[in-house]
TORLODREN-875664 format. One record per residue: residue in one letter; chain; x, y, z of N, C-alpha, C in turn. Coordinates in nm, 2 decimals. Layout:
TORLODREN-875664
 r c    n.x    n.y    n.z   ca.x   ca.y   ca.z    c.x    c.y    c.z
 a A      X      Y      Z      X      Y      Z      X      Y      Z
...
END
This chain:
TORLODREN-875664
 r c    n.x    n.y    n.z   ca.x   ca.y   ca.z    c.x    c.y    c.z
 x A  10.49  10.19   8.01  10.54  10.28   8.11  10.55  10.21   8.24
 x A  10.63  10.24   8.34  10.67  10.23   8.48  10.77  10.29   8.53
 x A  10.73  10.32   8.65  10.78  10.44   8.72  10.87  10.38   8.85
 x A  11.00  10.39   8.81  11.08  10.33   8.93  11.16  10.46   9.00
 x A  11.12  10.50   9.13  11.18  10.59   9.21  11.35  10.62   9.21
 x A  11.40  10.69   9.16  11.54  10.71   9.13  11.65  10.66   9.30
 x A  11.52  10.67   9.43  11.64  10.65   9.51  11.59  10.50   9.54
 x A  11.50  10.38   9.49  11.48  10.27   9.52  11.64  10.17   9.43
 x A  11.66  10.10   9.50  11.78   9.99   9.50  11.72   9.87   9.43
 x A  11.80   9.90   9.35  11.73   9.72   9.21  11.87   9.69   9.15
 x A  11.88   9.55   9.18  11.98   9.49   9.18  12.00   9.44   9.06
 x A  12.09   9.35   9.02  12.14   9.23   8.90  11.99   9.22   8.85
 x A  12.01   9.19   8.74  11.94   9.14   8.64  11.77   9.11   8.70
 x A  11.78   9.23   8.76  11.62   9.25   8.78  11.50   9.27   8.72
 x A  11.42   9.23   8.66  11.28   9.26   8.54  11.17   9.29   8.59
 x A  11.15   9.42   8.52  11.02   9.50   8.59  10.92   9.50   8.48
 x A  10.80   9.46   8.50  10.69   9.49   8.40  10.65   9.65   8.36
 x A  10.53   9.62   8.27  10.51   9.74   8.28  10.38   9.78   8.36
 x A  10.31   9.94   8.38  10.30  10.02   8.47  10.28   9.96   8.61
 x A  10.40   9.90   8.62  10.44   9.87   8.76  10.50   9.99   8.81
 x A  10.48  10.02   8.98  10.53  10.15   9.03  10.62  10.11   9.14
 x A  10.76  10.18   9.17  10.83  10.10   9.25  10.89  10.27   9.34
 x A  10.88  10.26   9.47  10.91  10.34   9.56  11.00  10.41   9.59
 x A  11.02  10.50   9.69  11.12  10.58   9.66  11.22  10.45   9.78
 x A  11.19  10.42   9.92  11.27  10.38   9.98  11.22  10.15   9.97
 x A  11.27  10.14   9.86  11.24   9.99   9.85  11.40   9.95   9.73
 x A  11.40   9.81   9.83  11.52   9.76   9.78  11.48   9.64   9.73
 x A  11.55   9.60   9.58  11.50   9.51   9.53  11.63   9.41   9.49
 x A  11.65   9.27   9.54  11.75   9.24   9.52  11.81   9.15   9.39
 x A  11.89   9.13   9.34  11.92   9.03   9.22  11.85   8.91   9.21
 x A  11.79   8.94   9.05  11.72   8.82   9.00  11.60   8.80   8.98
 x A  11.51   8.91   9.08  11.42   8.88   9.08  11.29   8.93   8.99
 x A  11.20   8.89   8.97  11.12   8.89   8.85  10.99   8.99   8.91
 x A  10.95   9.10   8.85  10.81   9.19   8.87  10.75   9.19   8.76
 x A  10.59   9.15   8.75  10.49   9.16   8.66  10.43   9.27   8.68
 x A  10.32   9.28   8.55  10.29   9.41   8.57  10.21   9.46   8.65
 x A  10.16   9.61   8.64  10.09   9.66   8.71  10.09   9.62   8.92
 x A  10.22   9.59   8.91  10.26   9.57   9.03  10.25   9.72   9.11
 x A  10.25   9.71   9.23  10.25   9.86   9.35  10.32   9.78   9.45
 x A  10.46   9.85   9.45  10.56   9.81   9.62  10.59   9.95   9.65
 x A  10.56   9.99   9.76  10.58  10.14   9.80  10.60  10.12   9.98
 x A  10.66  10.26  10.03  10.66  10.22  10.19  10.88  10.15  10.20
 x A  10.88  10.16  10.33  11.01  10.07  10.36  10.99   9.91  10.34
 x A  11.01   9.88  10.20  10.99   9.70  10.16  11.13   9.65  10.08
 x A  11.21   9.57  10.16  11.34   9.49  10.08  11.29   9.31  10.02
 x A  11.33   9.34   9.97  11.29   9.20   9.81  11.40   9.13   9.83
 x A  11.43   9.00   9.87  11.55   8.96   9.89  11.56   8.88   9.71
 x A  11.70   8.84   9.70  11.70   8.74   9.56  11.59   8.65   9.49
 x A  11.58   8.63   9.35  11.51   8.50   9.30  11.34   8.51   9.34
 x A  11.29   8.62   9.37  11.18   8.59   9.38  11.13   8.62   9.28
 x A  11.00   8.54   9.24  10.89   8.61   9.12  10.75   8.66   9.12
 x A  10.72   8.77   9.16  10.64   8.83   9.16  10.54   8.83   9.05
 x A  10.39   8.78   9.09  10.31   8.81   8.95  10.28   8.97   8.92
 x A  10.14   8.92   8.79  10.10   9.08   8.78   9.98   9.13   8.91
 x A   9.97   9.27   8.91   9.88   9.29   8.98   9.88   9.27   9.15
 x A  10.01   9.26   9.22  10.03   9.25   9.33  10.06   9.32   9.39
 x A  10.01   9.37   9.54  10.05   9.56   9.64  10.16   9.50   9.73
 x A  10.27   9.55   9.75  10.33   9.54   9.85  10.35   9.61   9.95
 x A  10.39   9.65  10.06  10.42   9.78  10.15  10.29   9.89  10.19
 x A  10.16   9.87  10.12  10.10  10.01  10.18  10.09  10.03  10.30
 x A   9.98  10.10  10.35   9.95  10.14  10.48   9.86  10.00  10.51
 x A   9.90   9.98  10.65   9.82   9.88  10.72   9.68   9.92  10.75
 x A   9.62   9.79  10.71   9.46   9.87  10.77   9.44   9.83  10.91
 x A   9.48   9.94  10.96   9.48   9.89  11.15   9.43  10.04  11.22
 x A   9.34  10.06  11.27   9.32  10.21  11.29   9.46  10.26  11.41
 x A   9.51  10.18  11.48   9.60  10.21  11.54   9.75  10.29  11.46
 x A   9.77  10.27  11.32   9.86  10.31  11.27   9.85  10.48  11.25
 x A   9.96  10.56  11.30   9.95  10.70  11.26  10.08  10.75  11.14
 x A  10.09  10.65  11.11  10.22  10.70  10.96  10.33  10.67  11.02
 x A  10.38  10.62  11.13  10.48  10.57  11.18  10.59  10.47  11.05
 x A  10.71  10.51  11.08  10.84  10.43  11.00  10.78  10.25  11.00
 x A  10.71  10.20  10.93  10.74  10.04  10.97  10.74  10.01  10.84
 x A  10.80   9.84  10.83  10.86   9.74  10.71  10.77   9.66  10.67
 x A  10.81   9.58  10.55  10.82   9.46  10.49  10.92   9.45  10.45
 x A  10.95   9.28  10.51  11.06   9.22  10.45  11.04   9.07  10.43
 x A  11.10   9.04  10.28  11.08   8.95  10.21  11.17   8.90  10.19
 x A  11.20   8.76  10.17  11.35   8.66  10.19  11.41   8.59  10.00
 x A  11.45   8.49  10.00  11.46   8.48   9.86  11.36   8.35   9.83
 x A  11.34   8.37   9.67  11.35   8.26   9.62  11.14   8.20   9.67
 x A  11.11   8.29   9.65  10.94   8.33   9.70  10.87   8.32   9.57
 x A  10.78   8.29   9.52  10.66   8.30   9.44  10.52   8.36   9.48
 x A  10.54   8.47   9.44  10.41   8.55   9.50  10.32   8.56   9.39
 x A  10.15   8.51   9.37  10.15   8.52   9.24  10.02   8.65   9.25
 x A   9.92   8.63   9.13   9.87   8.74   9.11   9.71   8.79   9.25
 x A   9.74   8.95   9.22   9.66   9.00   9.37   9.69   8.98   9.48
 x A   9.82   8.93   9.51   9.83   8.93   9.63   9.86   9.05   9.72
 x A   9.79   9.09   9.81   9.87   9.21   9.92   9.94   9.18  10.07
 x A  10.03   9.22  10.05  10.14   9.22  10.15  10.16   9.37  10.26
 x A  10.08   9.40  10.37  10.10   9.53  10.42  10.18   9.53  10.49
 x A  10.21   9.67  10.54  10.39   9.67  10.62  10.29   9.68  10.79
 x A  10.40   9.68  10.84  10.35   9.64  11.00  10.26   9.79  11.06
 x A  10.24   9.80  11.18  10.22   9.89  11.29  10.26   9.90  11.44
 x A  10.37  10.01  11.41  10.44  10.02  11.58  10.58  10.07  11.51
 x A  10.62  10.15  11.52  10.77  10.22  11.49  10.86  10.12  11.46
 x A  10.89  10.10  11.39  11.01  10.01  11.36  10.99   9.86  11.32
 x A  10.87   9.82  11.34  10.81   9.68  11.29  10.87   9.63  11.18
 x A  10.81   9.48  11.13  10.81   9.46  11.01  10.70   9.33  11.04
 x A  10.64   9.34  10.88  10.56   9.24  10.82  10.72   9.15  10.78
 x A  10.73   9.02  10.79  10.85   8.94  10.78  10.77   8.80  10.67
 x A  10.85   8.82  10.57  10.79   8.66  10.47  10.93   8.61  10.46
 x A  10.96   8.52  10.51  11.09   8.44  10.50  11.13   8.40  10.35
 x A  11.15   8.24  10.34  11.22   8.22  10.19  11.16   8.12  10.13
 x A  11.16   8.05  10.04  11.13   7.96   9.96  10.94   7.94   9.95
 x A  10.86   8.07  10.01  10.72   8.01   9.98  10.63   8.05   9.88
 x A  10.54   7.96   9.88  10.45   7.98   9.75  10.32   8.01   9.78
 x A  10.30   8.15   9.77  10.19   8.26   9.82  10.05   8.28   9.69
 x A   9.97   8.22   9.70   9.91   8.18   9.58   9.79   8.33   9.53
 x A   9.72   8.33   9.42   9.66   8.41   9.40   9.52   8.51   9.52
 x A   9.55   8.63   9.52   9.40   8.65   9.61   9.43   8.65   9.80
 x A   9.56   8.60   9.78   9.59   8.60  10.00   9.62   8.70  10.00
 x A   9.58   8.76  10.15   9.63   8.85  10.19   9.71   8.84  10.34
 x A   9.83   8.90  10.30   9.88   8.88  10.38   9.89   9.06  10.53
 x A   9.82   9.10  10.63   9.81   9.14  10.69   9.95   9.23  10.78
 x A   9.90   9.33  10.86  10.03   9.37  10.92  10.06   9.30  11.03
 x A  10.22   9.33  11.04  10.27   9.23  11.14  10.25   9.10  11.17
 x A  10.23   9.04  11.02  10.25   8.86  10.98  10.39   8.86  10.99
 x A  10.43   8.73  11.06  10.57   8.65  11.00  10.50   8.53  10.93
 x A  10.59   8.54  10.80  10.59   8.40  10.72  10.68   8.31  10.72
 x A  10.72   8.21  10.83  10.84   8.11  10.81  10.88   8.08  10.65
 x A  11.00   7.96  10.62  11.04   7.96  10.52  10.92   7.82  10.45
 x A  10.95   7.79  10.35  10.87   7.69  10.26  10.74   7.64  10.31
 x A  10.66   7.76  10.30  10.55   7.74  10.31  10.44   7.74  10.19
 x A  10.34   7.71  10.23  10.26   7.69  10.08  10.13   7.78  10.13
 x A  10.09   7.93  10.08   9.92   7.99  10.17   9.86   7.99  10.03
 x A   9.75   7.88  10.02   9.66   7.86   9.87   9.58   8.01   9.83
 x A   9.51   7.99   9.73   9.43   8.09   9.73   9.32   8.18   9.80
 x A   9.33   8.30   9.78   9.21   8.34   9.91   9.27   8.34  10.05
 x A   9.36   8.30  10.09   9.34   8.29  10.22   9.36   8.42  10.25
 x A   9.34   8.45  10.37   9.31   8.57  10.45   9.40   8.56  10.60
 x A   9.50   8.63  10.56   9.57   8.62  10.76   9.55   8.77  10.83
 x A   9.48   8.78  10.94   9.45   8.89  10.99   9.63   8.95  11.06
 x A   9.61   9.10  11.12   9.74   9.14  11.18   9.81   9.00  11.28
 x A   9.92   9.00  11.27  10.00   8.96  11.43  10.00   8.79  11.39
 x A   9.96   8.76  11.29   9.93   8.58  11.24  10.06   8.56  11.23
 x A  10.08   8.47  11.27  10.21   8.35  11.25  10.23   8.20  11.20
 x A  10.32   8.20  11.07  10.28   8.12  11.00  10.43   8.00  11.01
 x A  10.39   7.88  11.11  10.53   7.84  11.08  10.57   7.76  10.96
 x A  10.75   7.68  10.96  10.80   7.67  10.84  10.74   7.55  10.79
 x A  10.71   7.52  10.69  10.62   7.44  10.60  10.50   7.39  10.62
 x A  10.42   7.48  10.66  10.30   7.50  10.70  10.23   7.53  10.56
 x A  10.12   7.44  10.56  10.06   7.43  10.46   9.90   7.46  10.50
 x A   9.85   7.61  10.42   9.71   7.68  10.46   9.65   7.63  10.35
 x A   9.55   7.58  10.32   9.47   7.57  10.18   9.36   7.71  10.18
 x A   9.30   7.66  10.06   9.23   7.80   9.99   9.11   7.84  10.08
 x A   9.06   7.98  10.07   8.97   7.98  10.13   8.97   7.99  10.26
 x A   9.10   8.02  10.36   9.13   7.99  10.53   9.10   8.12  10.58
 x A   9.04   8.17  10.68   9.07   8.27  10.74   9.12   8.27  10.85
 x A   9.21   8.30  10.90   9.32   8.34  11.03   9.27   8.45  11.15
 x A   9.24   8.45  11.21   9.19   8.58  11.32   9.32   8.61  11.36
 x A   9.37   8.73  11.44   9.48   8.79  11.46   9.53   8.76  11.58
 x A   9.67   8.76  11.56   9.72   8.72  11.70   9.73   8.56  11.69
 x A   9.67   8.49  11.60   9.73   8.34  11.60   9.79   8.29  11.53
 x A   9.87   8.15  11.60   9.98   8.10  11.52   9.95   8.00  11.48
 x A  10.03   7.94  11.38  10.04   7.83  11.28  10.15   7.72  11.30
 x A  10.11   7.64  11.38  10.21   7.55  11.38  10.35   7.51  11.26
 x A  10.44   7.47  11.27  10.54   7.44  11.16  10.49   7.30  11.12
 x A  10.47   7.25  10.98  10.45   7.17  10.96  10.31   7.09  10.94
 x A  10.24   7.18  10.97  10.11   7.19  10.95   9.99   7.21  10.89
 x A   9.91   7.14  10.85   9.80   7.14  10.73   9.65   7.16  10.79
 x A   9.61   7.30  10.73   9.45   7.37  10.75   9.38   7.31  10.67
 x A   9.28   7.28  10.66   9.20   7.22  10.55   9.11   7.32  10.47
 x A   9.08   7.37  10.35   9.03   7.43  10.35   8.89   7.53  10.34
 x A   8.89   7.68  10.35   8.76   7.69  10.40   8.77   7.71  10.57
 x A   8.82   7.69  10.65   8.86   7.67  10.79   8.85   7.80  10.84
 x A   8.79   7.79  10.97   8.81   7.92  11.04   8.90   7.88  11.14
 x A   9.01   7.97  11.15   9.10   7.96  11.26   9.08   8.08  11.34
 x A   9.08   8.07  11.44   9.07   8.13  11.55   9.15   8.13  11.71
 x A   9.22   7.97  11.65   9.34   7.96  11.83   9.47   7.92  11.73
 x A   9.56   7.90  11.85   9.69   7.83  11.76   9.67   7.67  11.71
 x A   9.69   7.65  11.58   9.72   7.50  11.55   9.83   7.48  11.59
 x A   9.84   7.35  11.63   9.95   7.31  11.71  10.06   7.24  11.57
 x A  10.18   7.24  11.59  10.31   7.18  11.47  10.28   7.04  11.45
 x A  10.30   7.04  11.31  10.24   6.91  11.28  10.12   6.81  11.28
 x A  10.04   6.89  11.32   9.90   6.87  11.35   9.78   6.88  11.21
 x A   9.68   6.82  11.16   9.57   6.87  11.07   9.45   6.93  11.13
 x A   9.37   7.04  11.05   9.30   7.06  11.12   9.19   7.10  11.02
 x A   9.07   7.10  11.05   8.97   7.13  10.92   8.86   7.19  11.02
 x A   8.76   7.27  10.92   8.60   7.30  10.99   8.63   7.49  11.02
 x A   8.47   7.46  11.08   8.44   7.60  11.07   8.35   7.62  11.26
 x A   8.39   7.64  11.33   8.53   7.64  11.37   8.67   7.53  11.35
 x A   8.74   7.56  11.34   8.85   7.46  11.31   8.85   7.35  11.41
 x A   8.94   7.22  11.44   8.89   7.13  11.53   9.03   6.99  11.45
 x A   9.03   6.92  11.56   9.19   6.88  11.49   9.18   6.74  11.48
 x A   9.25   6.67  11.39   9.22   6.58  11.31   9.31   6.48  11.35
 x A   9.40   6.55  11.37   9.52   6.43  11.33   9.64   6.49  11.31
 x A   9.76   6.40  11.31   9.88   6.46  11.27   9.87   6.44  11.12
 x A   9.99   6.54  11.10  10.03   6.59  10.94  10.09   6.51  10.88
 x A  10.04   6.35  10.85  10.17   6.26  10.85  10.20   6.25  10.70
 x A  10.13   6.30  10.61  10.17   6.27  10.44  10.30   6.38  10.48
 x A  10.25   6.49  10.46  10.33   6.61  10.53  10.50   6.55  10.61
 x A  10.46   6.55  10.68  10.58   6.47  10.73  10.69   6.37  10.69
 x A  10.62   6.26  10.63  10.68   6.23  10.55  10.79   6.30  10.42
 x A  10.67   6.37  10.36  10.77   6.45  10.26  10.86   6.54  10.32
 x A  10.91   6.55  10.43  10.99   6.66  10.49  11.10   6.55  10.54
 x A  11.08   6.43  10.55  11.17   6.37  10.56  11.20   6.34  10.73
 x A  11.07   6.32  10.78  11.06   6.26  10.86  11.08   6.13  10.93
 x A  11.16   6.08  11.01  11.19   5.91  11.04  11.05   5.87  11.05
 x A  11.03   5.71  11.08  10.95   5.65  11.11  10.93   5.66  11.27
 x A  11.05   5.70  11.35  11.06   5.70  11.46  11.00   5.82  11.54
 x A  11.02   5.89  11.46  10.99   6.10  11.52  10.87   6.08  11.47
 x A  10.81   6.03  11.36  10.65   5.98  11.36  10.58   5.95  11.44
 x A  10.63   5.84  11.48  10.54   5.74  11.59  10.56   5.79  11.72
 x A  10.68   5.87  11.75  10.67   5.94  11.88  10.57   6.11  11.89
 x A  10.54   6.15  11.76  10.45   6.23  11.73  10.30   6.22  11.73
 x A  10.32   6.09  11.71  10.18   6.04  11.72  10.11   6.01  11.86
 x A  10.23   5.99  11.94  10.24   5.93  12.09  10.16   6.07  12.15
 x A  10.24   6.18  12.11  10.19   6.28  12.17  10.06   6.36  12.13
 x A  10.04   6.31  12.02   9.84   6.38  11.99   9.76   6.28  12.05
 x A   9.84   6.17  12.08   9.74   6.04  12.14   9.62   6.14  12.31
 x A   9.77   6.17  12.33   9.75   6.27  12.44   9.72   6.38  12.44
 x A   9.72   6.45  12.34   9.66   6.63  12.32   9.52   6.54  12.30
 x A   9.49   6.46  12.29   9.34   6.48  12.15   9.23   6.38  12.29
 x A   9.34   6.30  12.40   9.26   6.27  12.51   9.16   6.34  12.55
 x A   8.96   6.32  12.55   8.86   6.43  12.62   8.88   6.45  12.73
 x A   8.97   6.30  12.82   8.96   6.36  13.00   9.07   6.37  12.99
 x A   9.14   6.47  12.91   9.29   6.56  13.03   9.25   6.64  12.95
 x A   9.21   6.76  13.01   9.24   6.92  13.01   9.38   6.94  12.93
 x A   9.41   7.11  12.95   9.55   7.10  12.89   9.69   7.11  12.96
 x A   9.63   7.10  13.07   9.76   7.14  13.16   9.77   7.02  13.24
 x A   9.68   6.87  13.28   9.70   6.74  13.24   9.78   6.69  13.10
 x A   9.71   6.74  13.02   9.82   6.67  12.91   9.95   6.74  12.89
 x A   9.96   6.86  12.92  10.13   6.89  12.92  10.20   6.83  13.01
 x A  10.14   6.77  13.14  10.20   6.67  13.23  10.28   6.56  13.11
 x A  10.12   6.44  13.12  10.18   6.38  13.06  10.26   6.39  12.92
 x A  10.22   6.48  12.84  10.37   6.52  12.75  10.51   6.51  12.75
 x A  10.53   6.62  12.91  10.67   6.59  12.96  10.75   6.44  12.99
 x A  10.64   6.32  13.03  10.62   6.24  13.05  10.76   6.14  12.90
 x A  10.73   6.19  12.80  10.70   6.10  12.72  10.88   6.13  12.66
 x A  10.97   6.02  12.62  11.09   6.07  12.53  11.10   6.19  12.49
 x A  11.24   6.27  12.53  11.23   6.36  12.51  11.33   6.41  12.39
 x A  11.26   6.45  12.25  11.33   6.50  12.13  11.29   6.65  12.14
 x A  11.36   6.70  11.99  11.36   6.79  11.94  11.21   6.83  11.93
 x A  11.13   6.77  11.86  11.00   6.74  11.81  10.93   6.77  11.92
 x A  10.92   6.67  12.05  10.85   6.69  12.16  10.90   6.80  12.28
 x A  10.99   6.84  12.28  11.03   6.99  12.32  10.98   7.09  12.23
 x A  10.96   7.12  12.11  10.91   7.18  12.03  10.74   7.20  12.02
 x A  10.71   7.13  12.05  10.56   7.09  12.02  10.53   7.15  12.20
 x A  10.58   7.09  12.32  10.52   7.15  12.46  10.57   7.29  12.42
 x A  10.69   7.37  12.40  10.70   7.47  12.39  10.62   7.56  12.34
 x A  10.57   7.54  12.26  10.44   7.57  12.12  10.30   7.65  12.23
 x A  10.27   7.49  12.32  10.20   7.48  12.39  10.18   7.56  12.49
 x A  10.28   7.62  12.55  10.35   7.68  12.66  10.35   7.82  12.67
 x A  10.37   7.83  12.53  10.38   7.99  12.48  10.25   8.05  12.43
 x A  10.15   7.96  12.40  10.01   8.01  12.39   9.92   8.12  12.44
 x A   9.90   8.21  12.34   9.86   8.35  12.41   9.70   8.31  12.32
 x A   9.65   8.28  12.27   9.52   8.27  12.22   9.41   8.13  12.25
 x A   9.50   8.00  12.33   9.49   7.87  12.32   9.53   7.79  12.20
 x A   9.52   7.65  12.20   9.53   7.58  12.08   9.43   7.50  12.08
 x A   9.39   7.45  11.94   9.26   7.41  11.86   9.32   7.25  11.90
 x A   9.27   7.22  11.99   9.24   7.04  12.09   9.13   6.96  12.07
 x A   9.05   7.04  12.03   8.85   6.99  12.03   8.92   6.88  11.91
 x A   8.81   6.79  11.91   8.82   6.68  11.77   8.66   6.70  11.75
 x A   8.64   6.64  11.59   8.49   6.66  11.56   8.41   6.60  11.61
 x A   8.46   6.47  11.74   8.37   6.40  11.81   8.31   6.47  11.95
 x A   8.38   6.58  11.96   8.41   6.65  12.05   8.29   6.74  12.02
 x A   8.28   6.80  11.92   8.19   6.93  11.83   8.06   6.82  11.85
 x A   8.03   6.69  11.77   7.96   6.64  11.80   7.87   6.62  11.87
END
């Protein structure tokens, strides 16, 4: 048995397990694959090619005491692997959305929180945990075991180590490990595989030379940052910096030390 709501939208060659339950206002688009004992309820769109394991919630009520039954989303992009247990809650604030972009691979046991964005081709291992308002950039790589506090963001291109408590923003491209978190280094296997030059490397590297400095503060090293050739990369990375509403994780473990 499974119960698909007569006014929910399921597209091309859609496959639904069984007692999976599917909503009245949820749109499910071509291709994509539901295991069983699935629950998507609430305003949630499924874009193409995704595969859903068994045993996964999508859309419920956010656990935020601030939510009073207000209209808010989930929206999910194509071509996703979500596998088993995972929960995906819809936002809080009239018209929001919980947003998971495309191509990521959401592993068993994460939870993903209200009012997460998920950039595209990202990897969140098992377990992890993203509290409300987390921001996850694009190929950002969380390992198992991570917990996120709310309201911070995740650099693009960046690797948590796992087990990590995060608590400020990781900065793009950056590694970071521990409990408190505390930063390592750049993401450079990472980088590589994304097809990184050897040049946008070494000018990346130029610039943690300088984030990871103990005598410049942060508003000394955004000096010298500006300082330094100016790319895509390093406009991106001060911007990051700039935009910081929680801080970013700068300490090194010599630092904790």
């Amino acid at each position: 048995m499974k119960f698909i709501h007569p006014t929910a939208k399921i597209g091309r060659n859609v496959k639904i397990g069984e007692n999976t339950y599917i909503g009245e206002n949820v749109i499910v688009e071509d291709n994509t694959i539901i295991g069983n004992n699935v629950v998507i309820e609430g305003y949630v769109k499924i874009g193409k090619n995704n595969k859903i394991f068994h045993n996964v919630v999508i859309g419920l009520e956010p656990q935020d005491v601030k939510y009073k039954g207000e209209n808010t989303y989930v929206e999910i992009g194509d071509n996703n692997i979500i596998r088993e247990f995972v929960s995906i809650h819809r936002s809080t604030g009239e018209g929001s959305k919980t947003i998971i972009g495309n191509d990521n691979y959401i592993m068993a046991y994460a939870h993903i929180a209200h009012n997460c964005k998920i950039g595209n081709g990202t990897i969140i291992v098992n377990a992890v945990q993203l509290a409300g308002h987390v921001e996850v950039g694009d190929y950002a790589y969380v390992s198992g075991l991570v917990g996120v506090h709310q309201f911070t963001r995740i650099g693009a291109y960046s690797i948590v180590s796992g087990m990590s408590r995060v608590n400020q923003d990781i900065l793009p491209f950056s590694m970071v490990e521990g409990n408190p978190a505390y930063l390592i280094g750049i993401n450079i296997v990472g980088l590589k595989r994304r097809g990184f030059t050897e040049e946008r490397i070494n000018l990346i590297s130029e610039a943690f030379k300088i984030i990871k400095n103990p005598n410049l503060n942060l508003s000394d090293a955004l000096k010298e940052l500006e300082k330094l050739p100016r790319n895509e990369d390093i406009e991106f990375l001060i911007n990051f910096i700039k935009t910081s509403q929680r801080g970013i994780i700068k300490r090194t473990r010599l630092e904790d030390d």
